[in-house]
N, C-alpha and C positions, 0 to 999 in steps of 0.2 A: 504494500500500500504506500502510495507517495502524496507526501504531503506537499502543497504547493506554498511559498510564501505567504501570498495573498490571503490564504487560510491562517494561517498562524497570525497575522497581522490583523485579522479578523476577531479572530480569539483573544489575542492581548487585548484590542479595543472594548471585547465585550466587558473581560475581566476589569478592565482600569473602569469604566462606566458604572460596573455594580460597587466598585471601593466609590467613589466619590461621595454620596450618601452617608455612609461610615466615616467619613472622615471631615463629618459635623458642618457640611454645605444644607443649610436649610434655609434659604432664601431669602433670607433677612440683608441688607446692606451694612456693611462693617460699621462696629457701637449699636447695635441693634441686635437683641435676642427675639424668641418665637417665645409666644405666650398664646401657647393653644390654635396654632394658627394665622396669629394676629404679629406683624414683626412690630414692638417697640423699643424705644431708648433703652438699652442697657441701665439698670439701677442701680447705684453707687449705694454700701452698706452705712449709710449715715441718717441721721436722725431726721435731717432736712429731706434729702430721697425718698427715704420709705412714707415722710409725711407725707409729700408730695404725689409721689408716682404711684404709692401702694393705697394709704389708708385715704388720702384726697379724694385716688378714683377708683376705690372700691369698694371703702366703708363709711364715711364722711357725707353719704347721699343727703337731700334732705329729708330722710325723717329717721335713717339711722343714726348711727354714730357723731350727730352734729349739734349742736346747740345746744340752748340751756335744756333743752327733751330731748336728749340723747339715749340712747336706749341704754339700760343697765346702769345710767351716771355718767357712759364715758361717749366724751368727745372727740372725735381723733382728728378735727380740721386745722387744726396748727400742730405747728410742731413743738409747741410749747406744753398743747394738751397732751402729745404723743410723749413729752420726755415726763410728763407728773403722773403719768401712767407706771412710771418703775417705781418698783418696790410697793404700791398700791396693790393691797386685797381684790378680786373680782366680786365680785356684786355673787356671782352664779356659785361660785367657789371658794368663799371668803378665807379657806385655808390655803390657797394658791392665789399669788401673785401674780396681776396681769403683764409682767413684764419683771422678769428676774435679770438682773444684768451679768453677764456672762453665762447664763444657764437656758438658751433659747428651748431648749425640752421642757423645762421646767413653769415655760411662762404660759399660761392660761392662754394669753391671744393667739401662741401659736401654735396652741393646741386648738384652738376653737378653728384658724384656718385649715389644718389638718382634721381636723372631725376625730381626734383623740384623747382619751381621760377629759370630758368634759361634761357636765352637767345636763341632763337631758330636761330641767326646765330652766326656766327666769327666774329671777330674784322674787319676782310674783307670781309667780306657779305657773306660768305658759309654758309652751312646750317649746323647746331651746336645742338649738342642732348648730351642724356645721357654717360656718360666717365665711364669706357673707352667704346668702341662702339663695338657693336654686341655681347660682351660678359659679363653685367656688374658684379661687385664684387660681392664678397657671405657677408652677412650680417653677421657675424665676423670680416672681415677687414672692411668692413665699420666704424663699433660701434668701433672697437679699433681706427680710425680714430677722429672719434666720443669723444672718452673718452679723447683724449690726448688731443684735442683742449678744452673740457670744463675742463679738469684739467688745462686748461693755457697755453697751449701748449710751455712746457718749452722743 
C-alpha cells in the first residue's frame, strides 16, 4: 500500500485542526474570557472588579441585592457595600460569614453562587436556592470572585 504525500498532509491538517480547540481558542478577542457563550472583559480579582463586573451585573439588579430593600440586608452596588460584606454574618446562615477573607470556601456568597452548604430558606422563611436565581454565573466571574476573597479580599 503506498501512501501518497498529499494524504499524509491531509492527515496532519486534520490532526492540527482537532488540537486547536484544546489549546483554549474559544472565540473571544485577547482580554476577553467566554462566560457561557457570551465573550466578556476578562475580571481583575479586586474589590472594585468583582463590584463592578460581577455583583453590579448580576446581583445588584433592582430589586435584588441593591438598596436600602436589599434582599437578606445586603447590598452589593458599591464597592464599599461589597468590602462591609467581610467578616459580616449572613442573614441565611448567621454562623457563616458572607465573605471570609482568605477563605473563599468558607464565605457564604460563594457558596450561594455555587448552590453549596447553603441554607435552603431566607432569613424569613422563603425558600432560598442558588444566587442569582434561574440564571447562575459563568465560572469566570465566579473564580474571579473566588480569587479576590483568597487573595484577602482587599
Amino acid at each position: 500500500m503506498r501512501v501518497t504525500v498529499a494524504f499524509c498532509i491531509t492527515l496532519i491538517s486534520f490532526a492540527l485542526f482537532a488540537l486547536i480547540p484544546a489549546c483554549g481558542d474559544d472565540g473571544c478577542k485577547e482580554g476577553e474570557i467566554d462566560c457561557d457563550g457570551t465573550c466578556i472583559s476578562a475580571i481583575e480579582p479586586t474589590a472594585e472588579a468583582v463590584a463592578e463586573h460581577v455583583f453590579g451585573k448580576s446581583c445588584a439588579q433592582t430589586v435584588c441585592h441593591s438598596g436600602y430593600s436589599a434582599q437578606e440586608g445586603l447590598s452589593l452596588t458599591e464597592v464599599e457595600e461589597v468590602k462591609a460584606a467581610i467578616g459580616k454574618a449572613s442573614a441565611q446562615k448567621p454562623e457563616v460569614m458572607l465573605i471570609v477573607a482568605g477563605d473563599a470556601a468558607n464565605s457564604y456568597i460563594v457558596n450561594k453562587m455555587r448552590g453549596e452548604n447553603m441554607s435552603a430558606v431566607s432569613s424569613t422563611n422563603k425558600a432560598a436556592g442558588i444566587m442569582p436565581p434561574n440564571s447562575p454565573l459563568c465560572e469566570p466571574k465566579i473564580k474571579a470572585v473566588e480569587d479576590w476573597i483568597n487573595a484577602g479580599a482587599n
